[in-house]
C-alpha positions in Angstrom: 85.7 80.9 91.7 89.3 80.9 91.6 91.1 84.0 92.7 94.7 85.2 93.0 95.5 88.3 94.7 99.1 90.2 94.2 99.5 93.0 96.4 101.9 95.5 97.7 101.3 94.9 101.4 99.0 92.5 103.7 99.5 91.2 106.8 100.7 91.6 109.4 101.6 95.3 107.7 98.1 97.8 109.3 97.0 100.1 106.9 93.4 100.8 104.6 94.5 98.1 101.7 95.1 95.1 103.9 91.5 96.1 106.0 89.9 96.0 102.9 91.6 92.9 101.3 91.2 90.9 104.6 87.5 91.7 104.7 86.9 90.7 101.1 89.2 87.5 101.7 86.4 86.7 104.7 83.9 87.1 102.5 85.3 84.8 99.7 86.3 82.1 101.9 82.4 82.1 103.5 80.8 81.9 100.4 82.9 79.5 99.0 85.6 80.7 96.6 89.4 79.4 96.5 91.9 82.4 97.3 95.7 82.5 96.5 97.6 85.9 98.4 100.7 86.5 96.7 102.7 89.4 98.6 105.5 90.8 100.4 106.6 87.9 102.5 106.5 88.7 106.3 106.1 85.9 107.9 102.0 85.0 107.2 101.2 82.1 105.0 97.9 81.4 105.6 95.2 83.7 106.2 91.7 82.2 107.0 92.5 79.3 104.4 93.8 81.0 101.4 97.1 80.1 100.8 99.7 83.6 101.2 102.5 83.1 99.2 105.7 85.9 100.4 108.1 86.6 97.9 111.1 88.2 99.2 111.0 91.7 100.4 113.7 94.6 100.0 113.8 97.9 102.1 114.4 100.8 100.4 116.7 103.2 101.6 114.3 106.6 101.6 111.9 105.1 103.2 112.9 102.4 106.0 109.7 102.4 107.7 108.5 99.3 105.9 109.6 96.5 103.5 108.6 96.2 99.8 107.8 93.1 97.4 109.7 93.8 93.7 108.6 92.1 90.3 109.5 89.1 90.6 109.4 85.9 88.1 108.0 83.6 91.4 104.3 85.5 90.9 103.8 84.1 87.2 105.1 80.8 87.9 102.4 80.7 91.0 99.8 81.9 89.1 100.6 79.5 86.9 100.2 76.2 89.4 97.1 78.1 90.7 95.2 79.0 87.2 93.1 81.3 88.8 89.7 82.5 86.7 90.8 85.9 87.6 94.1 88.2 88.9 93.7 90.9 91.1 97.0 93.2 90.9 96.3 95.4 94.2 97.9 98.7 93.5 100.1 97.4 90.7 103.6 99.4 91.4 106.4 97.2 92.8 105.5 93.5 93.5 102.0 93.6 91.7 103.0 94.5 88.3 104.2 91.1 88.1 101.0 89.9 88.0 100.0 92.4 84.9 102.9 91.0 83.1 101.9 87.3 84.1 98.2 87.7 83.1 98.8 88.6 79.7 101.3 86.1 79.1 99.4 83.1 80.8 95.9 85.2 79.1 94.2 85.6 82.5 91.4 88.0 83.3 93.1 91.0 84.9 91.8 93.3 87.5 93.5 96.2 88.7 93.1 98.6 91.4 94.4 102.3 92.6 94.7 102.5 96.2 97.9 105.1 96.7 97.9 108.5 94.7 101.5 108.2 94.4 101.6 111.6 91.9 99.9 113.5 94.8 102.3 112.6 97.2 105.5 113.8 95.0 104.2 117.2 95.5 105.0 116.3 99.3 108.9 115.1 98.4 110.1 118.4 96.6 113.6 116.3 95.2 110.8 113.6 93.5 108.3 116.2 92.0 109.8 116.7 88.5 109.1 113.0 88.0 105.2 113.3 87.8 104.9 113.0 84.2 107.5 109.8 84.4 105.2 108.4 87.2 101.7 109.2 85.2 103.4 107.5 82.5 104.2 104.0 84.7 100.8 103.7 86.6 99.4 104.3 83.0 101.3 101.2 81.2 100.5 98.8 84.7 96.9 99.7 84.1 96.4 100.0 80.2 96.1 96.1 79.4 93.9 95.5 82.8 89.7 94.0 81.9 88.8 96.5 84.5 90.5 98.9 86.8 88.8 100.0 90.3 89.4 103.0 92.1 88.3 103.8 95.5 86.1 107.0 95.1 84.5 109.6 92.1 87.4 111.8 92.4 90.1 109.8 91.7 87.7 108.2 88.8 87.4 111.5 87.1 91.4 111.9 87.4 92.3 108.7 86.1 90.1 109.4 83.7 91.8 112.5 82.6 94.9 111.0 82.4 93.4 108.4 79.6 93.2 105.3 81.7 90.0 103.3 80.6 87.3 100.9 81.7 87.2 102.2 85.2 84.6 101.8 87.8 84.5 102.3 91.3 84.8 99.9 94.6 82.0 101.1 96.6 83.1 101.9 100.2 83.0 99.3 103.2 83.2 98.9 106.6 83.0 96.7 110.0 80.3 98.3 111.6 80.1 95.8 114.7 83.8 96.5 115.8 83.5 99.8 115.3 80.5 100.9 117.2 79.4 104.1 119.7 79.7 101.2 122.3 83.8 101.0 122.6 83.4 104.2 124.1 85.7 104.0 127.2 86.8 106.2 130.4 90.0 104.5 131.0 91.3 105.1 127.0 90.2 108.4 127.2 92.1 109.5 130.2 94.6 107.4 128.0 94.3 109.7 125.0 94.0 112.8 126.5 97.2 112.6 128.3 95.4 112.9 131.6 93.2 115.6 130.9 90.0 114.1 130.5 87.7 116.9 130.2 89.6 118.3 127.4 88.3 117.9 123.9 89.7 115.0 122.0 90.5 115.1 119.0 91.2 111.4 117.2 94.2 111.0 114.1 94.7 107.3 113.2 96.8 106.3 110.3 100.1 106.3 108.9 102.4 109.3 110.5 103.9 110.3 106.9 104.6 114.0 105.6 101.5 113.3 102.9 99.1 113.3 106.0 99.8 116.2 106.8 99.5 116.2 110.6 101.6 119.3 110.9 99.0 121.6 110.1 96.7 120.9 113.3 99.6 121.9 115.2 98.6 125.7 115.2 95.2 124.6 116.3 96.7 123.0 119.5 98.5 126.2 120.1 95.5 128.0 119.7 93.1 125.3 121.8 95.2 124.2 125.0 91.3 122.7 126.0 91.9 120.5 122.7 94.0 117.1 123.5 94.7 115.0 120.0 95.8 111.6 119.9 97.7 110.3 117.0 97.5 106.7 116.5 99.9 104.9 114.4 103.3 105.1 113.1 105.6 105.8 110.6 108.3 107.9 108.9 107.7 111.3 110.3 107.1 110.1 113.7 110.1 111.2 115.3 110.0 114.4 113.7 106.0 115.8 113.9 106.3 114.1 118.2 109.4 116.8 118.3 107.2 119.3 116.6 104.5 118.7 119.1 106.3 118.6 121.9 104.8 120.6 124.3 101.7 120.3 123.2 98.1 118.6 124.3 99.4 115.7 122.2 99.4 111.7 122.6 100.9 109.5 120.9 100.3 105.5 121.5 102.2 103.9 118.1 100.3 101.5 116.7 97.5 99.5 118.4 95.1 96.9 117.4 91.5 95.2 118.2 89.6 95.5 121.2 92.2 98.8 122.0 91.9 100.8 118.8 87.7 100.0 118.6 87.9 102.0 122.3 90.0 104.5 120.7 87.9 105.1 117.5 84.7 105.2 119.8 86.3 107.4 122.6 87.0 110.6 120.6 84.5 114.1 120.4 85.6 114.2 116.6 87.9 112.2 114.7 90.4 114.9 112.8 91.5 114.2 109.3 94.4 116.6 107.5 94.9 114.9 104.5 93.9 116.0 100.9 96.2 113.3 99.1 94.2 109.7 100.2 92.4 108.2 97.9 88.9 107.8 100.0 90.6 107.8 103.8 89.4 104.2 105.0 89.4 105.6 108.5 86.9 108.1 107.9 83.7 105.4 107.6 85.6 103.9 110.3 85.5 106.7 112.8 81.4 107.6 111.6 80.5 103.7 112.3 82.5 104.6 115.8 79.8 107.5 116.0 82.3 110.4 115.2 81.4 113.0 113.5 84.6 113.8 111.1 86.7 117.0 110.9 88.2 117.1 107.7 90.5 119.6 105.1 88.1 119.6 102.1 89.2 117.1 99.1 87.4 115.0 96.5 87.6 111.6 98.6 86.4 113.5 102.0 83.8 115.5 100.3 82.1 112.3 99.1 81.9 111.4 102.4 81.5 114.2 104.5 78.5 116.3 104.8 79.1 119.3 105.8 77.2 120.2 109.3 75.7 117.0 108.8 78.1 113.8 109.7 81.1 116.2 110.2 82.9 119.8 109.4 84.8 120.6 106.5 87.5 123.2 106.7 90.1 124.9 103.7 93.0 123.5 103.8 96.2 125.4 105.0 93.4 128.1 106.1 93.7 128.1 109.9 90.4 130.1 110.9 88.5 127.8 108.7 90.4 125.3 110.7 89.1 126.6 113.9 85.9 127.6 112.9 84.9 123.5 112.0 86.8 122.1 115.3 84.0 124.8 117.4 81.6 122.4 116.6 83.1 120.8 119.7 81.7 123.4 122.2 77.9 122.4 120.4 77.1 119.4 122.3 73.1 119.3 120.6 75.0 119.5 117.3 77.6 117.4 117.8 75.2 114.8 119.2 73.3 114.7 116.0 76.2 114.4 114.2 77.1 111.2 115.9 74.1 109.6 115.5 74.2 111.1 111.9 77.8 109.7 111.7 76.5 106.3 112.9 73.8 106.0 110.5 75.6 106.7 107.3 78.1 104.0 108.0 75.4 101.0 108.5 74.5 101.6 105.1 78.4 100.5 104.0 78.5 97.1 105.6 81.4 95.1 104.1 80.0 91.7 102.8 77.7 94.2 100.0 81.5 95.6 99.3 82.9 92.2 99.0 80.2 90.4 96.8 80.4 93.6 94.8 84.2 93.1 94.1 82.8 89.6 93.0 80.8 91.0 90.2 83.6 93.1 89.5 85.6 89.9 89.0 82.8 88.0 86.9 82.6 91.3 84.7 86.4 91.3 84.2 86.4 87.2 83.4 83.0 88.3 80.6 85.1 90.7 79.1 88.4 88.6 78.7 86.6 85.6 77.1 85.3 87.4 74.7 88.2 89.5 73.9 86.9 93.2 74.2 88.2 95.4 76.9 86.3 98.3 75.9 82.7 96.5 76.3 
């Protein structure tokens, strides 16, 4: 099979999209497919043996952290060399709505999927709010013509859904279960993490350091908990600001860091802390159970899917502080939290990634069904 990928971000950018894309790209490449990246060109051509094609990237002046593909004419004239049997827009907004456009006029199969709930995280920029409706309105036309659009979890099925968008199904969850594994647990990283301090509790944040996940509201909890240390792994647009908020506090942060180092760190936590009730699913939470963490998590569709409660983790109400600190005392339980991590552990093994990968491939072969025959609504 024949399959052209247009997405908003890859490598070398780090973030839950490009883990998942790279895995599936693996995948394709073993069992034998030909793969064509088209994305936001910094500096990788070649991944694995599928061709990356960059277009050129703009920065955007609200939001410098990273750089950003735009439409571009360059993605239907390389779909057009490549005649894929199928397109895979990957979160058609910028760079990837190209490839809805070029689909319809080159009459390709079309796949589309919703990785970033953009109308969620207005209601974190007050000035953009009042745009919702507008928004809505765009991710509905870049989806509308698709032969199937994925989403990541129920939740955001049942929204989309509500907001009219048709032929959905979901992309079951997936994970590298061998690189991250209870066995990365180190000494050295944890002394690392903790700032020092060891025998504190840890408490492990990785992702994107942006005001829609919400890091700010564990700070209360380290003012309350000077035995709890938290490490915040990654970077991004409200570094500078939530590191001044925390200063003072039983707080590490290490920027981004990659392979062998952020296994340890995923491995080396008591519970792996998530704030965020905007994601999508939260990649980073199967990541931290295969890691044997149990999860700490504000209660939200995506994390409720994946988070029993007192089973693999704690959930807490968000913005409600002594729910907050009633779900982190699971660290003074060391029977319970043990369970938990083995708990943790054993959900993840069942979301290995090639089942995710050749599922996307039936996704694919249902999308190119449906075009030949001309009825999206099969």
């Amino acid at each position: 099979m024949k399959i052209a990928i247009v997405t908003e971000t890859f490598l070398p950018s780090t973030d839950g999209i490009v883990t998942r894309l790279t895995k599936a790209i693996d995948y394709f490449i073993r069992e034998g497919h030909e793969v064509l990246v088209i994305a936001p060109d910094l500096g990788v051509y070649d991944y694995k043996g599928a061709k990356v094609v960059g277009v050129k990237p703009i920065t955007f002046p609200f939001y410098r952290y990273r750089k950003w593909g735009v439409p571009s004419r360059k993605v239907y004239h390389e779909l057009k060399k490549f005649q894929p049997d199928v397109v895979h827009a990957v979160n058609p907004i910028l760079l990837a709505t190209s490839a809805v456009k070029a689909a319809q006029k080159l009459d390709l199969p079309l796949v589309s999927s919703y990785h970033t709930h953009l109308p969620k995280y207005l209601d974190y920029y007050k000035i953009y709010k009042p745009a919702k409706p507008l928004l809505w309105w765009y991710i509905k036309r870049n989806h509308k013509n698709a032969d199937l659009n994925l989403v990541t979890s129920k939740a955001i099925y049942d929204e989309l859904d509500a907001q009219g968008i048709e032929r959905l199904d979901i992309i079951p969850r997936g994970v590298d279960v061998v690189h991250r594994h209870p066995d990365y647990r180190d000494e050295e990283m944890r002394e690392r993490l903790t700032g020092g301090k060891p025998s504190n509790k840890l408490l492990v944040f990785i992702g994107r350091i942006a005001v829609e996940k919400e890091i700010h509201k564990l700070l209360p909890l380290l003012e309350k908990r000077p035995d709890v240390s938290l490490a915040i792994i990654g970077d991004g647009p409200a570094r500078a600001d939530i590191e001044k908020r925390f200063k003072g506090t039983n707080t590490v942060f290490t920027g981004f860091i990659h392979g062998e180092e952020l296994s340890k760190a995923f491995a080396t936590g008591d519970a792996f802390i998530f704030p965020s009730v905007s994601e999508t699913l939260g990649l980073v939470i199967l990541e931290s159970m295969a890691s044997g963490l149990p999860v700490i998590g504000a209660k939200s569709g995506p994390t409720n899917e994946q988070v029993a409660h007192g089973v693999n983790g704690m959930l807490y109400e968000n913005e409600d502080l002594d729910s907050m600190m009633e779900a982190v005392s699971v660290l003074e339980d060391e029977e319970k939290l043990e369970t938990m991590r083995r708990n943790a552990r054993n959900e993840a093994l069942d979301y290995a990634w090639d089942k995710t990968s050749q599922r996307l491939i039936d996704f694919y072969m249902e999308a190119r069904d449906r075009h030949s025959v001309g009825n999206r609504n099969m």
